[in-house]
C-alpha positions as CSV (number, residue, x, y, z in Angstrom):
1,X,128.4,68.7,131.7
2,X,127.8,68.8,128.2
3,X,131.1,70.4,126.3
4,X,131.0,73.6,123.9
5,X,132.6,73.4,120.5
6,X,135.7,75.3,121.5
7,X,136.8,72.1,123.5
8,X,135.0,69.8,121.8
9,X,137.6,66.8,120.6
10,X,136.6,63.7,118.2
11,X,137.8,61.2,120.8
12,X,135.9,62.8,123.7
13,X,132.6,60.3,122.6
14,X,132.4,57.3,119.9
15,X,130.7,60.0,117.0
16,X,127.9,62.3,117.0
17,X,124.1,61.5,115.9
18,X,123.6,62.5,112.8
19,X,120.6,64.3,113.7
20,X,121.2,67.7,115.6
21,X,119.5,70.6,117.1
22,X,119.4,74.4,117.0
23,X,119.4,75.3,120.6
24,X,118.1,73.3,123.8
25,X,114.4,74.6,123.0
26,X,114.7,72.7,120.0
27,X,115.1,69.2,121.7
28,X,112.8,70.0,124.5
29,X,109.6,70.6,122.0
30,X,110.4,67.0,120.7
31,X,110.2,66.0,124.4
32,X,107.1,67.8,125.4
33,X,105.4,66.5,122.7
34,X,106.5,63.3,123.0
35,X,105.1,63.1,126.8
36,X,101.9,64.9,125.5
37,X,101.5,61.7,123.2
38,X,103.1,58.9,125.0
39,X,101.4,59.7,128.6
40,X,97.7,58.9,128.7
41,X,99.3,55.2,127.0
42,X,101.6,54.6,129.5
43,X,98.9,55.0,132.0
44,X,96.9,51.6,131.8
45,X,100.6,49.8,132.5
46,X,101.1,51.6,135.9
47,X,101.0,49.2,139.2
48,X,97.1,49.0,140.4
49,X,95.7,50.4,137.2
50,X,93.8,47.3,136.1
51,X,92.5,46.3,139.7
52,X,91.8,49.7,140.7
53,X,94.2,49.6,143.6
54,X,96.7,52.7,141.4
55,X,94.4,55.2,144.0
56,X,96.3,54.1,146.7
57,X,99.8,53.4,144.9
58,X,102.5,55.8,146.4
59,X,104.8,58.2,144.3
60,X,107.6,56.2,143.6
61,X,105.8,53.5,142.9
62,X,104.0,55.1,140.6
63,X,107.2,57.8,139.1
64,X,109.2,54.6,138.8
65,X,107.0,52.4,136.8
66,X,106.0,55.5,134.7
67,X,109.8,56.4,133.6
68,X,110.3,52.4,133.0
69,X,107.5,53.0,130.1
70,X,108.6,56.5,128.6
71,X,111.8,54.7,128.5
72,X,110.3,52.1,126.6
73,X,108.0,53.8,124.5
74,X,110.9,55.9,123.5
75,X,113.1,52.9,122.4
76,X,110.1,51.9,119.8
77,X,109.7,55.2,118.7
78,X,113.4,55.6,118.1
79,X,113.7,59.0,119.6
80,X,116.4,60.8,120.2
81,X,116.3,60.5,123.7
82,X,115.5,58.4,127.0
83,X,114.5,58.8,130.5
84,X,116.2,58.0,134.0
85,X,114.6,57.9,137.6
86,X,116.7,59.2,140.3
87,X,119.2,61.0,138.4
88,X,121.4,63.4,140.2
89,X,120.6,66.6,140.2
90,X,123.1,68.9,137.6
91,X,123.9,71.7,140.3
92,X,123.8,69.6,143.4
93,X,124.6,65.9,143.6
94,X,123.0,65.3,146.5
95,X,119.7,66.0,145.4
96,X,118.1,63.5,142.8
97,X,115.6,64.5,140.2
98,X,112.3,62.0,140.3
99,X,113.1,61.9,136.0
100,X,115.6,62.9,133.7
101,X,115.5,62.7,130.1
102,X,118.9,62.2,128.4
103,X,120.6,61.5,125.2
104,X,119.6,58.0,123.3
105,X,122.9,57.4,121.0
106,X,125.0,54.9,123.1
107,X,128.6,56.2,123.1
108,X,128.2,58.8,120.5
109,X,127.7,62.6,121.4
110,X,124.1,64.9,120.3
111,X,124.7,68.6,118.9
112,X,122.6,70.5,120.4
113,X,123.2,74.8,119.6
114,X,127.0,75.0,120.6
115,X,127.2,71.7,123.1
116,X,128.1,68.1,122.6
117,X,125.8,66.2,125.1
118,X,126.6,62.4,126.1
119,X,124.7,59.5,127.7
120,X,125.1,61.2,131.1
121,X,123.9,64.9,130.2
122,X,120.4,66.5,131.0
123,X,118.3,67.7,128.4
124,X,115.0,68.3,130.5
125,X,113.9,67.2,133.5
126,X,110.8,66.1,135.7
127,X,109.0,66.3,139.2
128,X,106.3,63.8,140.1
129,X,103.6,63.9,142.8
130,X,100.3,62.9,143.7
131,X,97.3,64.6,144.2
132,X,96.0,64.3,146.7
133,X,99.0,64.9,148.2
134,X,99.6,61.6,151.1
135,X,98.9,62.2,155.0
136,X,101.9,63.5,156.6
137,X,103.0,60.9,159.5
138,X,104.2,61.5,162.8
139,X,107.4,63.3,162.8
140,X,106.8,64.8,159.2
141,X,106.8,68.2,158.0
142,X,103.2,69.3,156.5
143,X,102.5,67.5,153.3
144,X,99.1,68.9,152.3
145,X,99.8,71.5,150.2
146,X,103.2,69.8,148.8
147,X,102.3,70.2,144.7
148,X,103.3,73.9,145.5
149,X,105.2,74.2,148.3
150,X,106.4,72.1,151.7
151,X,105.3,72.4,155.3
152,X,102.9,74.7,154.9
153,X,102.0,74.5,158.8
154,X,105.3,76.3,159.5
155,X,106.0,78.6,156.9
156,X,107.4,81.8,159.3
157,X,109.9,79.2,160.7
158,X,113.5,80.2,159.8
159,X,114.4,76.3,159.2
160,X,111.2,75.8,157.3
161,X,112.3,73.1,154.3
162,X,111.9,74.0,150.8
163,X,110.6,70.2,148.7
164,X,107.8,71.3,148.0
165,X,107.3,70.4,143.6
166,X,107.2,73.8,142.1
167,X,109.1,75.6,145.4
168,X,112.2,73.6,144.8
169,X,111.7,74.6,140.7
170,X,111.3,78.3,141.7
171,X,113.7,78.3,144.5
172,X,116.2,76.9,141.6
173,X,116.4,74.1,143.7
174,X,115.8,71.8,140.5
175,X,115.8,72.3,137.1
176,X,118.4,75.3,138.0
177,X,120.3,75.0,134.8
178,X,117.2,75.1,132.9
179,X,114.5,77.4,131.7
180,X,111.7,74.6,131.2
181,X,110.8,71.3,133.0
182,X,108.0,69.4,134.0
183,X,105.5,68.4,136.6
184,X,103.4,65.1,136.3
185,X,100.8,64.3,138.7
186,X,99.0,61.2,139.7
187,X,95.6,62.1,140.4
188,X,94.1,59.6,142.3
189,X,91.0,61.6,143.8
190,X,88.8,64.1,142.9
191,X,89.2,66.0,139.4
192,X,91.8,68.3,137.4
193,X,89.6,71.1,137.5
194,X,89.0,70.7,141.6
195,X,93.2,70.2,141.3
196,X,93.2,73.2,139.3
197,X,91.3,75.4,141.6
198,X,92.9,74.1,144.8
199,X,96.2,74.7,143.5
200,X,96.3,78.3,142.1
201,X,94.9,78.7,145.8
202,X,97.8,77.6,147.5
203,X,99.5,80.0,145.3
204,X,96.8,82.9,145.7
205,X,98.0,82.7,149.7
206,X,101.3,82.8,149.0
207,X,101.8,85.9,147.0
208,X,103.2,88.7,149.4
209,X,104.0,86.3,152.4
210,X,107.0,86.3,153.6
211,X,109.0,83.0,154.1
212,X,112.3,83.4,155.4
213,X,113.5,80.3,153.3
214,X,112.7,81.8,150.8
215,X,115.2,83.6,148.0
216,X,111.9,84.1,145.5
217,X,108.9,86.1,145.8
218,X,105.4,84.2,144.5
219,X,103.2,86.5,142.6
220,X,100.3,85.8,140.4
221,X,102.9,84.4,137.4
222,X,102.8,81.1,139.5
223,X,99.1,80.3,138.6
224,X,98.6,77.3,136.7
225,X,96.7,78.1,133.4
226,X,95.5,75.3,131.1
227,X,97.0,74.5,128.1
228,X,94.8,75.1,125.3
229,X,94.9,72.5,122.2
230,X,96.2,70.2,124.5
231,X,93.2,67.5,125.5
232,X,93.8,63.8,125.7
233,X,92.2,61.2,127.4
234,X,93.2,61.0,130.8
235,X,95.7,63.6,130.4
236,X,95.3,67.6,131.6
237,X,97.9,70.1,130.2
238,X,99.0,73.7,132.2
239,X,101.6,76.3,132.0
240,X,103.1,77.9,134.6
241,X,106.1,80.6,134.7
242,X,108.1,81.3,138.0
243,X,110.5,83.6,139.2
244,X,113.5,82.2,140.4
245,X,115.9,84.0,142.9
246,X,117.4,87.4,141.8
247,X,119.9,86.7,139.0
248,X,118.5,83.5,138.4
249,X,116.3,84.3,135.7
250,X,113.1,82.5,135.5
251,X,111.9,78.4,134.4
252,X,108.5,77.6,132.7
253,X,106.8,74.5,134.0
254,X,104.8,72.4,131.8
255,X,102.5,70.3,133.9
256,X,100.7,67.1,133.0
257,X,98.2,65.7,135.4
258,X,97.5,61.7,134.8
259,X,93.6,61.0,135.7
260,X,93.8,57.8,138.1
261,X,90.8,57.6,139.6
């Protein structure tokens, strides 16, 4: 956990980066814009891309390969930061975040508002999935709708799961210590806009059901909305703002959909 100024101490890293930062938003603009940027050239080094077999690539595959080149487009760039796959997550250790992005300067400590954060703290982190989403096999809960939210098929049950991408954001399943993260999304058939529309409708049916899993109500907040400004090659940009649990304020996803296909 990063540690506050009050018990800060000089020998608790090897220095602090020169560079600091106001507050956490700060940092996490640098990183937004960095993926906004780095993204659509990371995509023509995923596995498949240059034989056309990426369509039918799965997620890890796919999240894996991608962090490996943020990672390394980040060392060039000399940022101020780097990304992990797999991390675990801050609030629960048993549950692993597809990325992380965390400090880049080795031993030393980054300032960011009143917090000293080291090589192991989170500054932001990121969900991946594919769209389509894959077929769900026998013995698995309902993947089709699994962008939003998991097992669709059984939503009244009382031990219905909750890994869907942005249920386990709003359910402050991850990114729980933050108010922003990220969505990326391989999509491997059909078009953003199709993605776009097929999406908010998932959401549309879920405002005013009632899940008993569920700690959060969906309302029309969820909705994806593009991004304007924000157009790249190969790259679509959205907004979305959910309500978490009560007392858990709320966490703004920025989501950037990769064009596979």
């Amino acid at each position: 956990m990063p540690i506050s100024e009050n018990d800060f101490q000089d020998d608790a890293c090897s220095g602090v980066a020169e560079q600091t930062f106001q507050d956490l938003d700060q940092i996490q603009n640098q990183i937004e814009a960095f993926l906004q940027e780095t993204l659509p050239l990371c995509m023509k080094y995923l596995p498949g891309f240059a034989d056309g077999t990426i369509k039918k690539k799965g997620e890890k595959e796919l999240a894996v390969s991608l962090c490996k080149r943020l990672k390394a487009f980040g060392d060039d760039k000399s940022v101020l930061f780097t990304f992990f796959n797999e991390d675990p997550d801050i609030n629960k250790k048993s549950r692993t975040d597809d990325m992380s992005v965390i400090p880049s300067v080795g031993m030393a400590c980054l300032k960011v508002g009143p917090y000293y954060y080291d090589c192991e703290d989170q500054l932001y982190i990121i969900e991946a999935k594919r769209l389509p989403p894959p077929p769900s096999r026998a013995g698995q809960d309902d993947r089709s709708r699994e962008y939003v939210i998991s097992d669709w098929e059984h939503c009244s049950y009382l031990k219905k799961s909750r890994t869907g991408g942005i249920e386990r954001f709003k359910e402050g399943l991850h990114g729980g210590a933050f108010a922003r993260s990220a969505m990326v999304a391989f999509v491997q058939q059909g078009t953003p806009d199709g993605w776009l529309e097929k999406v908010n409708s998932w959401i549309d049916e879920l405002v005013g059901k009632t899940i008993p899993t569920h700690k959060a109500c969906w309302g029309k907040d969820d909705l994806l909305r593009p991004l304007s400004g924000s157009a790249k090659a190969g790259l679509s940009e959205f907004q979305s703002k959910h309500f978490r649990p009560p007392g858990r304020g709320h966490i703004s996803l920025r989501h950037y959909w990769l064009l596979l296909n």
